[in-house]
Steps between C-alpha positions, in 0.01 A plus 500: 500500500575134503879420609552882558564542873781663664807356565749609801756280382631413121818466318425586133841517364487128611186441367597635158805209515256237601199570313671732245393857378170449372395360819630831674315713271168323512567572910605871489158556204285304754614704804474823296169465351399419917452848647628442895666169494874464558810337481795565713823411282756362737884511459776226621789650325705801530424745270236281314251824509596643180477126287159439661349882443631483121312171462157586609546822356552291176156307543281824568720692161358179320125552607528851382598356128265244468274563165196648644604588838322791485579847629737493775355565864625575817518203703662401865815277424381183685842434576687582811879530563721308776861451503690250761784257573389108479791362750646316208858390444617804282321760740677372791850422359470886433239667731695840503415532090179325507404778765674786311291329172181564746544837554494577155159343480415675755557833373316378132147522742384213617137395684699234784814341610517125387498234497802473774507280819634166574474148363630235698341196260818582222746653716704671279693668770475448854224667724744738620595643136099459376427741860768786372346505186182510617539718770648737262202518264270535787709868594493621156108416530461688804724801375281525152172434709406186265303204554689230535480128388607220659602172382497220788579120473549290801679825614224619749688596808743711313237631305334588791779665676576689243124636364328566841678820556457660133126362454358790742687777296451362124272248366616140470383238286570133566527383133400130395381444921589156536493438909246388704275674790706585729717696257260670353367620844884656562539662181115669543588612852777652316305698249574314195295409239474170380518369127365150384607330196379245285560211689242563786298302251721202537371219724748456730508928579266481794751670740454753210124531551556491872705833492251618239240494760644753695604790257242784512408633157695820526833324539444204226630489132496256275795434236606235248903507520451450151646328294491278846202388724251400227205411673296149468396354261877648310713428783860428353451675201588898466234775590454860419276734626203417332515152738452721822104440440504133624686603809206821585276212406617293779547739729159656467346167625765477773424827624088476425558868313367533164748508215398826389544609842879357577605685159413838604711437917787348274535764286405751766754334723807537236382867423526638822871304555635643197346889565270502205101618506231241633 
C-alpha cells in the first residue's frame, strides 16, 4: 500500500495541468486498486464539477481498456466529490453567478461544500466582499446539510466569526491548517476538524506541530492540496496524492501512533464527515 493513504484535500484537475494526464491516471489506478483509501476532490470554480467528474471518469474508462485488465469488478470509486467558491477575482466581481453556478453543482450530488472561505494573503476583494461570499456558501451548506470546507489565510478572526456558529450543526474542515495553538484550540472548541498539509514537514512549521498536538484523532485529517503542499524532501515542486505518505510518515512520529494505525482514524475520520460506511 505504499503512497496509498487517504487524502481530505486534492485538486486533480490541477494536478492533471501540472503533472499532466498520465500522472492523474497512475493516481486514480493507485487509489482504485486500494480498497478504503480516499481522496476528496475539491472545487475553486463555479461550476468546475462537471470538467473534474468527466476527467477522472476518463482515467478509471482507461483502466477498464487496458490489454489484460481482466474481467471488470465492482469496486468503490476512491474518489469523492466537492464543489466551492475560491474567493478569487472572477468569483467576486460576479458572486450572484458564481453562486447561481454553485447551485447547479449542488443539485449534480456532491459529498461537501468547498473549498470557500477567506484569504486575506492575495486579497482579491476586500474582507467585506470575501465575508458575503463566504457567508453565502456557508447557508447553502447548512440548507443541503453538507460538510463544509474552509479555506483560511491570515483571515482567522473572520474565519472564526463566521464558522463557530455552523460547526455545531454541520461538520467543518479547516483545509491546509496553517495557524498556530491558540487557533487551533478555537476552531476545536468549535467542533471543527482540522486538516494538515504537506508543509507540517517543513522546518520552520513548528506552530504547525504545536496545534497538531492538540487535535484528538477523531477530528484530524490529513490532505495534500495537491498539486500544492508537497512535503519534504519535494518542497517547491508539484505533488499528487501519492505524496500524502511522507506527510502520515511524519505525523505518525509526531503523534507516537503507528502508521498503520493513523491510516485507518484518517480515513475513518473523512468517512464519517462525508456519510459513508466505516
Amino acid at each position: 500500500m505504499s503512497g496509498v493513504f487517504t487524502d481530505s484535500h486534492a485538486h486533480l484537475e490541477m494536478v492533471a495541468q501540472r503533472l499532466g494526464v498520465f500522472a492523474l491516471d497512475g493516481v486514480v489506478a493507485a487509489y482504485a486498486a486500494q480498497p478504503g483509501a480516499l481522496i476528496l476532490d475539491i472545487g475553486v470554480d463555479p461550476g468546475d464539477l462537471g470538467r473534474r467528474r468527466a476527467l477522472v471518469e476518463k482515467s478509471l474508462a482507461g483502466m477498464a481498456e487496458e490489454p489484460g485488465a481482466g474481467p471488470a469488478r465492482a469496486i468503490e470509486l476512491p474518489i469523492r466529490w466537492a464543489a466551492g467558491i475560491w474567493p478569487g477575482r472572477e468569483a467576486l466581481d460576479n458572486p450572484k453567478a458564481s453562486l447561481e453556478a454553485l447551485e447547479r453543482d449542488i443539485g449534480a450530488e456532491i459529498d461537501a461544500l468547498g473549498e470557500c472561505g477567506l484569504d486575506y494573503h492575495h486579497m482579491d476583494a476586500g474582507p467585506e466582499a470575501q465575508r458575503e461570499l463566504f457567508g453565502a456558501q456557508i447557508e447553502l451548506a447548512l440548507s443541503h446539510k453538507l460538510p463544509l470546507i474552509v479555506h483560511s489565510r491570515e483571515a482567522f478572526q473572520d474565519t472564526f466569526a463566521l464558522v463557530q456558529s455552523c460547526a455545531r450543526h454541520i461538520p467543518t474542515i479547516i483545509h491546509c491548517f496553517g495557524y498556530g495553538p491558540e487557533e487551533a484550540d478555537s476552531f476545536l472548541r468549535a467542533g471543527c476538524y482540522l486538516s494538515f498539509a504537506g508543509n507540517i514537514t517543513y522546518k520552520k512549521s513548528q506552530p504547525l506541530r504545536d496545534a497538531l498536538a492538540l487535535v484528538p484523532e477523531e477530528r484530524l485529517l490529513l490532505e495534500t492540496d495537491a498539486p500544492y503542499m508537497n512535503p519534504m524532501p519535494h518542497r517547491g515542486k508539484p505533488s499528487s496524492s501519492l505524496d500524502i505518505e511522507r506527510t502520515y510518515q511524519v505525523v505518525s512520529t509526531l503523534r507516537g501512533l503507528d502508521i498503520e494505525a493513523l491510516r485507518i482514524s484518517v480515513s475513518s475520520n473523512l468517512r464519517r464527515i462525508l456519510g459513508m460506511s466505516p
